[in-house]
N, C-alpha and C positions, 0 to 999 in steps of 0.2 A: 657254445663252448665245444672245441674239436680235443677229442685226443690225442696225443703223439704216439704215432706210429714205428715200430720196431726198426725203423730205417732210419727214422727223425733220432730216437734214442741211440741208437748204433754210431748215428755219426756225431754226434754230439759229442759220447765218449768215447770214440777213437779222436778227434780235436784235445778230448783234453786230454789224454792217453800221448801224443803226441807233442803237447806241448809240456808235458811233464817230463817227455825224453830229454826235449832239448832244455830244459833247466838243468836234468841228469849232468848232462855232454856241460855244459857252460859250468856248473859246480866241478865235478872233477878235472876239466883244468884249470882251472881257478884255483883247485887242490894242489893240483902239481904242482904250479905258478909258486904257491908258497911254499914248494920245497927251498931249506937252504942251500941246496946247491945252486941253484939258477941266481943267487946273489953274489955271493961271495966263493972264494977259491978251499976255505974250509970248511966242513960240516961242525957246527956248534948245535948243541941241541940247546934247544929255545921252549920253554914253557910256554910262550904268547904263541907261537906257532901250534904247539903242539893241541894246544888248546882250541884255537880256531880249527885245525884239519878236523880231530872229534866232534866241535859242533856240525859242520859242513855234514860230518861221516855218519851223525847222529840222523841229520834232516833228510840225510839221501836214503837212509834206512828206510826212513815212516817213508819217502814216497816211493820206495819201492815195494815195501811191504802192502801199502796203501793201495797203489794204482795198478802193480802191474800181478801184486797176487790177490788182489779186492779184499783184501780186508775189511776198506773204508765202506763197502757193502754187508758185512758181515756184522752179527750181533754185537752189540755195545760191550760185553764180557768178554769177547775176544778181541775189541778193537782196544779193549783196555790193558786186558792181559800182556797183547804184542808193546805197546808203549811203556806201559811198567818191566816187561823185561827189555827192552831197550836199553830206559834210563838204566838200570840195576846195571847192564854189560856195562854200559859206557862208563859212568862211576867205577865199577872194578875197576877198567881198564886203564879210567887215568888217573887211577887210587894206586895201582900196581907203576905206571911210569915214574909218577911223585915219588913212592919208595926206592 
């Protein structure tokens, strides 16, 4: 049985570090994409919209929080912490639009 060596583990997660960008990059325009202006000639605000860009906005949170400040490395109290405040912002947030 060999070990993995500091090169093997490095490049590993710079791979997935990298493909986590380009999920990044593919989510926010996908974001954009669902603006309503790229459909129509007026802005209508839309709850299904608004609704989808927050989850998108939610998921790109956890993997930036996750990969690019290692959280997903860091003690279970603090990986849990960042996620319950998440949720908590995100709920304000589209507790405060609804209103």
């Amino acid at each position: 049985m060999t070990n993995p060596t500091d090169s093997t583990i490095r490049s590993t997660s710079g791979r997935t570090v990298t493909w986590v960008w380009l999920i990044l990059v593919a989510i926010t325009i996908g974001s954009w994409w669902l603006a309503p202006a790229h459909h129509a000639a007026g802005l209508q605000p839309s709850v299904v919209i608004t609704t989808a860009v927050l989850v998108i906005t939610f998921i790109k949170s956890r993997l930036i929080i996750g990969y690019f400040m290692e959280v997903r490395t860091a003690p279970r109290w603090l990986r849990m912490a960042t996620d319950s405040w998440l949720a908590v912002l995100f709920i304000a947030v589209f507790v405060i639009y609804l209103v």
